[in-house]
N, C-alpha and C positions, 0 to 999 in steps of 0.2 A: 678388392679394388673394382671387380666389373662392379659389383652390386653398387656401390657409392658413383661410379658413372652413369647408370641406369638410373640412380634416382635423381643425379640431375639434370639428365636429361628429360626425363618426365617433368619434373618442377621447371625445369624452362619453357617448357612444350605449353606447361598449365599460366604461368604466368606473363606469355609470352602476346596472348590477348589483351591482355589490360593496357599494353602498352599502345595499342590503334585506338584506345579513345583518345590518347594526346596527339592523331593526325588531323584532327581539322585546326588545333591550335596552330603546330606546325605550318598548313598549308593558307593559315590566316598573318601570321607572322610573313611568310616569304613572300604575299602581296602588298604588304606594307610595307617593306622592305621595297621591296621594287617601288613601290609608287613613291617613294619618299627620295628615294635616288635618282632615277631616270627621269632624263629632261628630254622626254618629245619622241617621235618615232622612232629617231636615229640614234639613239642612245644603242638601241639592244643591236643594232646592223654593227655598230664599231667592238664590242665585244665580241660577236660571236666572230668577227674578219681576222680580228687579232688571236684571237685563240686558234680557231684553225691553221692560222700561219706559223704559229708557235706549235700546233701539232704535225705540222707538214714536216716546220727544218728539223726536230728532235728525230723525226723519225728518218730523212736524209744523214743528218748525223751519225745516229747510229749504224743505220746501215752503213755509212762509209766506215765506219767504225770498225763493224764487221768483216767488212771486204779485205780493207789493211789487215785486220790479225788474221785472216785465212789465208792471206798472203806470205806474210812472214812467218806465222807456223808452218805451213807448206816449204819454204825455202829453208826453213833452219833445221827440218827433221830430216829432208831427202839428200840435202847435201852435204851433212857432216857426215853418214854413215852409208847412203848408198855404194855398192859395187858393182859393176858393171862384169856381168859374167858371159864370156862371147865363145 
């Protein structure tokens, strides 16, 4: 089993170059792309607004998310079975 891991990681490692001559297609494609869509400066300013807003509330979400179940974890473990020993 190593042996058959090793050899494909070698043969990845070796064919793993061939695959960067298809980056300048790639990087010819994604300006054509862009240029065929975007209408004007503001095209790329409403995109990037929207998305950061959209990474802003996911990540308030969450954390609220988190706060509530650290919450009621907290309250369902300490007070079913806590004792008070005085």
């Amino acid at each position: 089993m190593k042996k058959l891991f090793v050899t494909f990681l070698v043969a990845s490692l070796i064919v793993s170059p061939a695959k960067a001559i298809y980056a300048d297609d790639l990087d010819r494609l994604g300006k054509e792309t862009d240029r065929l869509w975007r209408r004007g400066k503001g095209a790329e300013d409403g995109a990037f607004t929207s998305m950061a807003t959209s990474m802003i509330a996911w990540g308030v979400g969450i954390g609220i998310v988190a706060a509530l179940l650290a919450i009621l974890i907290e309250t369902s473990t300490t007070s079913a079975h806590s004792h008070c020993h005085q």
